[in-house]
DRENPAGU-775019 format. One record per residue (C-alpha): residue number from 1; residue in one letter; x, y, z. Coordinates in steps of 0.5 Angstrom, whole numbers, plus 500, padded with zeros to 3 digits. Example, Ala and Ser with C-alpha at 12.3 -4.5 7.8 and 13.67 -1.06 7.14 Angstrom:
<nodes>
{node 1, a, {525, 491, 516}}
{node 2, s, {527, 498, 514}}
</nodes>
This chain:
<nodes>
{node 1, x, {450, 418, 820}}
{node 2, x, {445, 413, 821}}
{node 3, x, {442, 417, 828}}
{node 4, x, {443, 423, 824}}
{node 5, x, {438, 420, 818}}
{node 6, x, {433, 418, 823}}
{node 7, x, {432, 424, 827}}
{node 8, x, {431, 428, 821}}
{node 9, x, {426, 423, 819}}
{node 10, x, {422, 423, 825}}
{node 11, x, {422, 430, 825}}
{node 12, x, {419, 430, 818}}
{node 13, x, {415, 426, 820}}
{node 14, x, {412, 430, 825}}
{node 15, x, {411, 437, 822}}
{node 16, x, {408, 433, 816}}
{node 17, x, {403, 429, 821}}
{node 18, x, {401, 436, 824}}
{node 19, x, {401, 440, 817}}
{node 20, x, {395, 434, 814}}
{node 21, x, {392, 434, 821}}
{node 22, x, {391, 441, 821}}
{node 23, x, {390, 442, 813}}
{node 24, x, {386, 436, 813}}
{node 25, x, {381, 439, 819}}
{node 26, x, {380, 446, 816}}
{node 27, x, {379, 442, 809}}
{node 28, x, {373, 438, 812}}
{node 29, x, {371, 445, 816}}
{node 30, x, {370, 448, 810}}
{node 31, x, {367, 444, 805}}
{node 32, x, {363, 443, 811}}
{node 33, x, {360, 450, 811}}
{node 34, x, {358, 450, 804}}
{node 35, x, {353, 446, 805}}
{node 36, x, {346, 449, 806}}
{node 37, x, {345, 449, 813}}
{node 38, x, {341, 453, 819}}
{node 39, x, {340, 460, 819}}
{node 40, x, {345, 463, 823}}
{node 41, x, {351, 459, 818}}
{node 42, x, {348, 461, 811}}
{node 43, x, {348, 468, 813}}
{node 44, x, {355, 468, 815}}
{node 45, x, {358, 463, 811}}
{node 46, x, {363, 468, 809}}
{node 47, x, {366, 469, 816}}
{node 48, x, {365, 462, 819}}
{node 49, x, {370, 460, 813}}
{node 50, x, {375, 466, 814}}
{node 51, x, {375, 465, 822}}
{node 52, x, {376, 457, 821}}
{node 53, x, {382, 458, 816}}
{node 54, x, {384, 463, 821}}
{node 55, x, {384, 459, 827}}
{node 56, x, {387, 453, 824}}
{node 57, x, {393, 456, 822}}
{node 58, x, {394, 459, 829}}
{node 59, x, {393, 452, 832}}
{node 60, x, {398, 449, 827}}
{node 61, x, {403, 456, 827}}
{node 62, x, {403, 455, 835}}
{node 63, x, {403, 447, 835}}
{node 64, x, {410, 448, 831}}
{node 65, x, {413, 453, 835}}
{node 66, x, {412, 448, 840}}
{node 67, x, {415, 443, 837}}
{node 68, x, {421, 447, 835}}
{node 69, x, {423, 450, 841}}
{node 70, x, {423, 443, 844}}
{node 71, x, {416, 445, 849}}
{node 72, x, {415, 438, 850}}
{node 73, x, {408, 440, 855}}
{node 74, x, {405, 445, 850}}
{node 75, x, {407, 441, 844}}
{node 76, x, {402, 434, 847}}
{node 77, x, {397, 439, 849}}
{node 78, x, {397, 442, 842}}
{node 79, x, {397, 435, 839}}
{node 80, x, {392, 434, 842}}
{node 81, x, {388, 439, 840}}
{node 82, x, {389, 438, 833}}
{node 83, x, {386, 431, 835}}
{node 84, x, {379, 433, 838}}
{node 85, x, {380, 439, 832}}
{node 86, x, {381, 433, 827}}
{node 87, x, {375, 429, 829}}
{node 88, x, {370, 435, 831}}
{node 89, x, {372, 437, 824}}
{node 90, x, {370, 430, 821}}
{node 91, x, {363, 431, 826}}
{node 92, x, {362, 437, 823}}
{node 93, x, {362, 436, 816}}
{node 94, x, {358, 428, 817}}
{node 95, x, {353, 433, 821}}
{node 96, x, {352, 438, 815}}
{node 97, x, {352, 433, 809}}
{node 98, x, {347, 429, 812}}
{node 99, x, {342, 436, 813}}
{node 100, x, {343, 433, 821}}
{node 101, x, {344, 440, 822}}
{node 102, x, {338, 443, 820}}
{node 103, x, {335, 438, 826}}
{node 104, x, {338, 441, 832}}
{node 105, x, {334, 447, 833}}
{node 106, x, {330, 442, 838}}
{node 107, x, {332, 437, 843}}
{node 108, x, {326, 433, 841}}
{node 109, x, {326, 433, 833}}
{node 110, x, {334, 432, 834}}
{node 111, x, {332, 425, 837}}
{node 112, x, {326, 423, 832}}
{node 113, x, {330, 424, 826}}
{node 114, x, {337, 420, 829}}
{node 115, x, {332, 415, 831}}
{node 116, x, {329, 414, 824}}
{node 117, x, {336, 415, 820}}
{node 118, x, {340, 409, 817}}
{node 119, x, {346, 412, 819}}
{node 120, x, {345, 412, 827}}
{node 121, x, {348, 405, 828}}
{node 122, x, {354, 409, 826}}
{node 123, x, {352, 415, 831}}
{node 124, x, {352, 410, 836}}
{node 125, x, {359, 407, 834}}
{node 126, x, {362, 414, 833}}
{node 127, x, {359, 416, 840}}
{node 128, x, {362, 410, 845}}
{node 129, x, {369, 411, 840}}
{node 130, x, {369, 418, 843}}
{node 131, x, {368, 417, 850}}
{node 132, x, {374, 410, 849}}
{node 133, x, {379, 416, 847}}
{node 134, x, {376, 421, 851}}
{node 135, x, {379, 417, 857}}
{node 136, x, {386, 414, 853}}
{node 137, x, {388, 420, 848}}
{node 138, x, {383, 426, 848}}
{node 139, x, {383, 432, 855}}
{node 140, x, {375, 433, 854}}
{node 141, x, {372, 431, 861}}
{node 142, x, {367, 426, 860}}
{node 143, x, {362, 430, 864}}
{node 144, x, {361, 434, 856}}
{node 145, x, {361, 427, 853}}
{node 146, x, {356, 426, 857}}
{node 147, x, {352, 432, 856}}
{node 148, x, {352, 432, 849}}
{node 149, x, {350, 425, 849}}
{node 150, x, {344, 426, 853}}
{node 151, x, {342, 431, 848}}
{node 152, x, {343, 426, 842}}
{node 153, x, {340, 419, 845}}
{node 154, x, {336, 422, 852}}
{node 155, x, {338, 419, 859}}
{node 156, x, {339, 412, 860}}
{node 157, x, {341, 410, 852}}
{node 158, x, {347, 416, 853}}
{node 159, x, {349, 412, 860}}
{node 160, x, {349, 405, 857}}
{node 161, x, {353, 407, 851}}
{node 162, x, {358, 411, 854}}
{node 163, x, {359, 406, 860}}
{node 164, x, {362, 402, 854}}
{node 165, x, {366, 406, 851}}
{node 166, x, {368, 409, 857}}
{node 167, x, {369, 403, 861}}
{node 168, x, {374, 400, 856}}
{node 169, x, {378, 407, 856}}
{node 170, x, {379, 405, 863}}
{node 171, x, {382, 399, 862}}
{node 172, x, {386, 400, 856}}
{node 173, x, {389, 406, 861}}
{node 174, x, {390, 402, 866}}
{node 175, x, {394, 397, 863}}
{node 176, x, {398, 401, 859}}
{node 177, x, {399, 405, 865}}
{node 178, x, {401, 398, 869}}
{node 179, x, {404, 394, 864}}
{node 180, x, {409, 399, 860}}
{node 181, x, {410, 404, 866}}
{node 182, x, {413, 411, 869}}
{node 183, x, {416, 412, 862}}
{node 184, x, {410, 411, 857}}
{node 185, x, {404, 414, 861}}
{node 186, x, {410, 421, 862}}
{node 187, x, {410, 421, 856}}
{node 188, x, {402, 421, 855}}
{node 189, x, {400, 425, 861}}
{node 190, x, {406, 430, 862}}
{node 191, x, {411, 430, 867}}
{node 192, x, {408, 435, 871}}
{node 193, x, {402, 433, 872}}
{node 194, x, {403, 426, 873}}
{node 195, x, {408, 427, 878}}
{node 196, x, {404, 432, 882}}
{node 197, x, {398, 427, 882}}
{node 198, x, {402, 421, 884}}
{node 199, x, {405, 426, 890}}
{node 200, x, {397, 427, 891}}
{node 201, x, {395, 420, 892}}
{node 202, x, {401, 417, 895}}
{node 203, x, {399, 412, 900}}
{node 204, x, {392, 413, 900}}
{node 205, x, {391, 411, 892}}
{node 206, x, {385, 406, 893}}
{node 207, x, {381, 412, 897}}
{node 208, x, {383, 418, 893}}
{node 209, x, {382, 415, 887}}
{node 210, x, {376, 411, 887}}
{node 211, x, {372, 419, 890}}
{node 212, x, {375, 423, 884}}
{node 213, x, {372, 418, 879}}
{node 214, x, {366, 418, 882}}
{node 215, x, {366, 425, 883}}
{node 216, x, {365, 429, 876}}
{node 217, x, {370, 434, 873}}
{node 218, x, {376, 430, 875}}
{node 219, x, {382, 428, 869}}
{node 220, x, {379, 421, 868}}
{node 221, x, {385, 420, 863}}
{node 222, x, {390, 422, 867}}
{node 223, x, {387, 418, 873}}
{node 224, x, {386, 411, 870}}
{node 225, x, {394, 411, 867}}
{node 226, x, {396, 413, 874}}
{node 227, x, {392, 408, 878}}
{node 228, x, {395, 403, 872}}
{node 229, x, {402, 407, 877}}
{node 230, x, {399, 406, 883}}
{node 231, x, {398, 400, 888}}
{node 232, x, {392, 398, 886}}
{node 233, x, {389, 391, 885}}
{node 234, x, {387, 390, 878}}
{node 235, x, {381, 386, 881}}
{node 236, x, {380, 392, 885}}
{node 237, x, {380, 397, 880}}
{node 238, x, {375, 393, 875}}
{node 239, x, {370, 393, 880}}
{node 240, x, {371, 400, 882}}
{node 241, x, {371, 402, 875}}
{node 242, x, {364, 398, 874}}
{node 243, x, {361, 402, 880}}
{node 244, x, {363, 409, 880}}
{node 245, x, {363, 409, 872}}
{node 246, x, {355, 406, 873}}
{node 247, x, {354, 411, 878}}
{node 248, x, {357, 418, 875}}
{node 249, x, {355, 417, 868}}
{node 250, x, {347, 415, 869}}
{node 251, x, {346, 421, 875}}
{node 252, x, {350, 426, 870}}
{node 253, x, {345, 424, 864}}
{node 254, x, {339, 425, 868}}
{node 255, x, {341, 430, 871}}
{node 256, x, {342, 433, 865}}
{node 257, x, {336, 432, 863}}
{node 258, x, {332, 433, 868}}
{node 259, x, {335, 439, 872}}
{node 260, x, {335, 445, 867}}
{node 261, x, {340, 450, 866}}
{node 262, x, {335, 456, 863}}
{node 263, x, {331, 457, 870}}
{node 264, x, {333, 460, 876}}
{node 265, x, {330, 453, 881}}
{node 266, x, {335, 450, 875}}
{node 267, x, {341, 453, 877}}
{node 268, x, {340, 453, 884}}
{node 269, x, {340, 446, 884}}
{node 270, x, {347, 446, 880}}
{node 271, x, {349, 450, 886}}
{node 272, x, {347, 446, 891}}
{node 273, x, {351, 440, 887}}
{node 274, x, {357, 443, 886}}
{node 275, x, {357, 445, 893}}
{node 276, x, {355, 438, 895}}
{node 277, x, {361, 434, 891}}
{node 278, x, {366, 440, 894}}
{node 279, x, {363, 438, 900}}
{node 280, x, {364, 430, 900}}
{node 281, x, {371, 431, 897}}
{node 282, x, {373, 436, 903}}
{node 283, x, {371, 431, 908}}
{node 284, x, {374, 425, 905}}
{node 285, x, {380, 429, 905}}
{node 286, x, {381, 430, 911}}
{node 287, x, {379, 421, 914}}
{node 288, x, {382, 420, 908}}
{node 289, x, {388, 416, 912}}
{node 290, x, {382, 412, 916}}
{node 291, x, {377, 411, 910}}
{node 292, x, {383, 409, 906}}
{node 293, x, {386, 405, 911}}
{node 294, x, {378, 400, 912}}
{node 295, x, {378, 400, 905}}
{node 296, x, {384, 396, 904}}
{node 297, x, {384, 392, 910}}
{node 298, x, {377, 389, 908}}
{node 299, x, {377, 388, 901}}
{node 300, x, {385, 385, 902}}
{node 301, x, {380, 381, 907}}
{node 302, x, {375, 379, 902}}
{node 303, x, {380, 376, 897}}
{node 304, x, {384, 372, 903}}
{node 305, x, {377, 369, 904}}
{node 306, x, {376, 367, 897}}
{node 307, x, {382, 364, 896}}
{node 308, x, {381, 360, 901}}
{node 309, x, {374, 357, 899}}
{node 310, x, {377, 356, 893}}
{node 311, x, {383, 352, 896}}
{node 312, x, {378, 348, 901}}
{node 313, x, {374, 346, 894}}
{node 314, x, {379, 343, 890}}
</nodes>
């Protein structure tokens, strides 16, 4: 009776946490859209609220379905999209009930106003608090982050805000990938695609996973937790971190801010870069055993040495 009662009970705990995640997301939408806002909005308030509405009941329809049937994969992805659809919702209605909105029209006049605003202390929490759970809950590539904070706080702000948040997610994945195992970190990522990357990466975890976060539209997320599964050193992994997170955030921002994508010499950039870093994998790809290989004996070497200056010291 006793399991009975507390299958029961969780199950009715889940379905109310996504019937109030998704009730609670369409609430703030809608009041949201009741504001006076930009041209567009006013004009279609009727549809934006109907299409919300709609969607939301979608997303909680499916999600449940998931649920019921026991689709454990669709049902995380479900529940996370109710997450990122909760949080954008509360976004939405801060950016609208403050007249933010209004100041979107341009990239400059977007900047002025949030740096005159009481409230962008408050931005810049909410923003590194985003690219911490983009790392450890939310499946949005930091690329996207990224590119909206360069947007928001302009190149070199955006790197340093989103190296905070994201640096900490990092960690935070690692360790609980380290410390409490296969199970939690299956739970989180999915068995499919946790099994397929540690399949991927086997034996060669301190290469292949120091390039795919340097490399942009990698599953940060899921490769911090593996690396917490992986071989790696938490030494190792800290110092990786620092250098690829740095390099990847701070080059993603500008290029963002430089290279635009509404010019034909824009997009032709974008290409080459795509092609560059298509490239740069492909090649590390196939040295990968002997890149791996001198990685691990030199930085194995480096510690050794430490250790034995620190001996000769004491």
């Amino acid at each position: 009776m006793k399991e009975s009662t507390k299958s029961i009970l969780i199950h009715i705990i889940n379905v109310t946490a996504v019937v109030a995640g998704c009730a609670g997301a369409c609430a703030l939408i809608v009041f949201a859209l009741l504001y006076d806002s930009i041209g567009f909005i006013n004009d279609h308030r009727t549809l934006l609220i109907s299409l919300a509405l709609g969607l939301m009941f979608i997303v909680m329809l499916c999600t449940l379905i998931f649920y019921i049937f026991d689709f454990k994969t669709l049902y995380r992805l479900a529940v996370c999209v109710v997450v990122c659809l909760v949080l954008f919702a509360g976004i939405f209605f801060a950016v609208c009930a403050t007249g933010f909105i209004k100041e979107m029209t341009s990239i400059e006049g977007l900047r002025e106003f949030l740096s005159k605003s009481k409230s962008y202390g408050v931005t810049v929490c909410v923003f590194i608090l985003l690219q911490f759970l983009q790392v450890v809950v939310l499946p949005i590539p930091s690329t996207v982050t990224v590119m909206a904070g360069t947007a928001l706080f302009g190149p070199w702000w955006c790197s340093l805000y989103s190296f905070i948040g994201i640096f900490a997610g990092s960690v935070v994945a690692f360790a609980i990938g380290r410390c409490l195992g296969y199970r939690v970190v299956c739970w989180i990522v999915g068995k499919e695609d946790l099994d397929k990357w540690l399949k991927k990466i086997k034996g060669k975890d301190y290469l292949i996973l120091s390039i795919m976060f340097l490399l942009p539209l990698f599953p940060d997320d899921v490769l911090c937790f593996i690396a917490g599964l992986s071989s790696m050193t938490w030494p190792y992994f800290i110092v990786m971190i620092i250098i690829t997170r740095a390099l990847g955030i701070t080059l993603s921002s500008l290029s963002f801010e430089s290279i635009p994508f509404t010019t034909w010499w824009g997009l032709l950039c974008w290409a080459l870069i795509i092609a560059a870093v298509v490239a740069l994998f492909y090649i590390v790809i196939k040295y990968s055993d002997q890149i791996d290989k001198f990685i691990k004996t030199k930085f194995k070497l480096k510690l050794r040495k430490t250790k034995r200056n620190a001996d000769k010291k004491r």
